[in-house]
C-alpha positions as CSV (number, residue, x, y, z in Angstrom):
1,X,16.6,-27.7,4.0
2,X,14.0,-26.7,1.3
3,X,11.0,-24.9,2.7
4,X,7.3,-24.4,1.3
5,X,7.4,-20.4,1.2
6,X,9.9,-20.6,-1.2
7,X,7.4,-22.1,-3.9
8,X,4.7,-19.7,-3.6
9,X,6.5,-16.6,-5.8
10,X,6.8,-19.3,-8.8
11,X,3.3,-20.2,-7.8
12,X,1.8,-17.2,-8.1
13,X,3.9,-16.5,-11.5
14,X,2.5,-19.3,-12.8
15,X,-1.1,-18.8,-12.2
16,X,-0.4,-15.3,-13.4
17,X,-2.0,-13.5,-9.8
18,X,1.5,-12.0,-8.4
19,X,0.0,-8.5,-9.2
20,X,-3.2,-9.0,-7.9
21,X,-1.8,-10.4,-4.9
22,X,1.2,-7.7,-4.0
23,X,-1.8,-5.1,-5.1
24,X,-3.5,-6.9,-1.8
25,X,-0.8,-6.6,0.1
26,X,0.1,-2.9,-0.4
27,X,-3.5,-1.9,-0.1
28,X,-3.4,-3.9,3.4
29,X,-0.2,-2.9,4.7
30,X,-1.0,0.8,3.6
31,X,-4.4,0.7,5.6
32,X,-2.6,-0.4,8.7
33,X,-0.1,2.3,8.2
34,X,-2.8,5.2,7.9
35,X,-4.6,3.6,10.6
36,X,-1.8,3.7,12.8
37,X,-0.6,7.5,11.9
38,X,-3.9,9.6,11.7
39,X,-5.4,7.1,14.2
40,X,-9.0,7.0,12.6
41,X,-10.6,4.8,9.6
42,X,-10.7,8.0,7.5
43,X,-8.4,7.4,4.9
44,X,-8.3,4.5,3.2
45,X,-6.2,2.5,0.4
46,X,-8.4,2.1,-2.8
47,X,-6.1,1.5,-5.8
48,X,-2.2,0.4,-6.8
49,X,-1.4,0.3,-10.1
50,X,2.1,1.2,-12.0
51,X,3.4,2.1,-8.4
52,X,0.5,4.8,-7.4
53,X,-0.9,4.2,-4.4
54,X,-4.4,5.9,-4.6
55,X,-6.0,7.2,-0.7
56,X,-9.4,8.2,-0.3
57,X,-9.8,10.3,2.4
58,X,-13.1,11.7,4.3
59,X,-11.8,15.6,3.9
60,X,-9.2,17.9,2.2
61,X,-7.7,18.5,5.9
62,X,-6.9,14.5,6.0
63,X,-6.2,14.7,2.5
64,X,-3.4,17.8,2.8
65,X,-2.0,15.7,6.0
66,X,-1.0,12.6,4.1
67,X,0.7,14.7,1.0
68,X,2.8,16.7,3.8
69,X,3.9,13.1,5.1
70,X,3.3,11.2,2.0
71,X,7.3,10.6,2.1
72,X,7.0,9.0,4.9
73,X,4.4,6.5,4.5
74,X,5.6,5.6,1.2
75,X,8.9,4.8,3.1
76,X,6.8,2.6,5.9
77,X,4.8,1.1,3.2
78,X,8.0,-0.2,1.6
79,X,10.1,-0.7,4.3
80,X,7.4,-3.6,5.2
81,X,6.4,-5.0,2.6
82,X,10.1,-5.5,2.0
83,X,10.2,-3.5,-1.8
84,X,10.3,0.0,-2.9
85,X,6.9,-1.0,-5.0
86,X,5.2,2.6,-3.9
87,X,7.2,5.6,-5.8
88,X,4.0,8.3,-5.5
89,X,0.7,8.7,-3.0
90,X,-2.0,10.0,-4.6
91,X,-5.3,11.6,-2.4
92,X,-9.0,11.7,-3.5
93,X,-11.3,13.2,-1.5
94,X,-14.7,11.6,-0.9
């Protein structure tokens, strides 16, 4: 049986937006992974490019918490998107 969702990678190839669109979907699923493990709005996904995932977080505290568990995210971040697109974690402090 042919299904819909298996058109939409070539569709996005072909309208050249596949980066744009996993860059959406790591900066989403990444939110909802911070959210869920420091249980606060404070830290945020802000840019993912060339597999850097860039966090800005409200203080150095937050920002120190997520390098000492950066492992870990990057591992939940992948593990659901499905990919091992995230290879570093960056912090900026803000």
């Amino acid at each position: 049986m042919f299904h819909i969702k298996s058109l939409i990678p070539q569709f996005l190839q072909k309208q050249g937006i596949k980066k744009q669109v996993e860059t959406v979907e790591v900066r989403k699923t990444a939110d909802k992974i911070l959210k869920k493990a420091f249980s606060s709005n404070d830290a945020k996904a802000v840019f993912f490019r060339n597999s850097n995932l860039q966090v800005k977080c409200s203080n150095s505290t937050l920002a120190n918490e997520i390098q000492l568990r950066k492992e870990r995210i990057k591992n939940e971040i992948n593990e659901e998107t499905g990919k091992e697109i995230v290879k570093n974690i960056l912090t900026k402090i803000s």
